[in-house]
C-alpha positions as CSV (number, residue, x, y, z in Angstrom):
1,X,120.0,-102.1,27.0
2,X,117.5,-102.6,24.2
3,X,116.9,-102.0,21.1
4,X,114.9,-101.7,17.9
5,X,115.3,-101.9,14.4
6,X,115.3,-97.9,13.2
7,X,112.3,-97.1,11.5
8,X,112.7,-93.8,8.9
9,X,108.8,-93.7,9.3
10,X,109.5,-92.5,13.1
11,X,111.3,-89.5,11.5
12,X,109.4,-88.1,8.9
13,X,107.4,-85.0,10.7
14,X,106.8,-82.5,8.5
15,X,106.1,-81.9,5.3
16,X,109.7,-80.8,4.6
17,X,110.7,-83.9,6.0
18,X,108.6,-85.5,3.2
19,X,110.0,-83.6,0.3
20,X,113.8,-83.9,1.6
21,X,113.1,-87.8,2.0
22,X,111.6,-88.3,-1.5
23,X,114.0,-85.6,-3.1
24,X,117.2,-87.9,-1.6
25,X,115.5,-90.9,-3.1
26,X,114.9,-89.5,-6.5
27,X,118.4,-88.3,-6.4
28,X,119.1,-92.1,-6.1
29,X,117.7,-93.4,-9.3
30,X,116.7,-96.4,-7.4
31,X,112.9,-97.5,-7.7
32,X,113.2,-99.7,-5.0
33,X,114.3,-96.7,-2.6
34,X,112.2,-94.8,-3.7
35,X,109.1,-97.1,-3.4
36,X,110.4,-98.1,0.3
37,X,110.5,-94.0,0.8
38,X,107.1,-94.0,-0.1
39,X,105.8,-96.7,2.3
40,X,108.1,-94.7,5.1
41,X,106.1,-91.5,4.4
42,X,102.5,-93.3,4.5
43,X,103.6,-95.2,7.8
44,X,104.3,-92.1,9.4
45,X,101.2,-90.6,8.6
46,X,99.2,-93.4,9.8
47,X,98.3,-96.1,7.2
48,X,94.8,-96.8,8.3
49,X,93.8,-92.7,7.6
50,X,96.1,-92.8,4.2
51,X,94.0,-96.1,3.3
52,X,90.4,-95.0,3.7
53,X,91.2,-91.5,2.1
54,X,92.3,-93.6,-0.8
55,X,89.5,-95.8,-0.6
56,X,91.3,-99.2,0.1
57,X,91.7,-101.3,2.9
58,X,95.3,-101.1,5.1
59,X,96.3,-104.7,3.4
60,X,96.0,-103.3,0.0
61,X,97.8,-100.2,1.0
62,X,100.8,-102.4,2.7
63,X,100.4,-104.9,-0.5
64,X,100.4,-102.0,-3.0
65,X,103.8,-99.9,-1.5
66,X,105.5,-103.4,-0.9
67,X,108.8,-104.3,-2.9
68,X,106.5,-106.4,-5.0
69,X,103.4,-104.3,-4.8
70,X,104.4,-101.6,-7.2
71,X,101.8,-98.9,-6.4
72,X,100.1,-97.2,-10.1
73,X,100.9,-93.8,-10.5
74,X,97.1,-93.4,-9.9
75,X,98.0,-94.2,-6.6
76,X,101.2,-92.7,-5.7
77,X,99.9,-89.1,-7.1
78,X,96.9,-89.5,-4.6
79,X,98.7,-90.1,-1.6
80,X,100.8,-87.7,-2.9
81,X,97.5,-85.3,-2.7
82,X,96.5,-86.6,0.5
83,X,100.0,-85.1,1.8
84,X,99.4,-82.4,0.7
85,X,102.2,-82.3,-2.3
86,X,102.2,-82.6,-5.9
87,X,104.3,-83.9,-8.9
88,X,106.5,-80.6,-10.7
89,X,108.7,-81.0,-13.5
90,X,111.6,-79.3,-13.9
91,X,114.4,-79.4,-16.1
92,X,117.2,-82.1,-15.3
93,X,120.7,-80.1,-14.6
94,X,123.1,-80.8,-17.2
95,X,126.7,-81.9,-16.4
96,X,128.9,-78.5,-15.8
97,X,131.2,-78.6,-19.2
98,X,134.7,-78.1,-19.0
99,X,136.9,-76.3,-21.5
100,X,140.0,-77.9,-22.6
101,X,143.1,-75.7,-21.1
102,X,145.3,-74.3,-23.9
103,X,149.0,-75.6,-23.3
């Protein structure tokens, strides 16, 4: 039998697949995942087309969403256009607060 190293990029199909991809890795409070995330999502929409519709060459694009690239957010929110999504904010959910119980 063989096999290959799993590749998330192989997965990500939709654009729901995007946003519950980069939602899990927010949710993570990890910039590395999340950066990681990103290069999934570019690799599975083809990093040649992602690179000219940004205007840079496939290296840069690999260099840029490497561990040591770190992308600019000028960056990140155009691919993010490319894909067709945007940035929203929206408040952050406090903790659910707990009344002390009486004895």
């Amino acid at each position: 039998m063989e096999t290959r190293e799993w590749d998330p990029a192989r997965y990500i199909e939709t654009k729901e697949d995007v946003i519950a991809h980069l939602e899990a890795a927010l949710e993570e409070n990890d910039n590395e995942l999340l950066l990681r995330t990103i290069g999934h999502i570019a690799r599975s929409k083809g990093m040649t087309q992602i690179a000219n519709e940004l205007g840079v060459t496939r290296e840069k694009l690999y260099k840029s969403l490497s561990l040591k690239g770190r992308p600019s957010l000028e960056t990140v929110i155009k691919l993010f256009d490319i894909l067709g999504l945007q940035i929203k904010l929206v408040p952050k959910s406090l903790p659910v607060q707990t009344e002390a119980v009486a004895q």
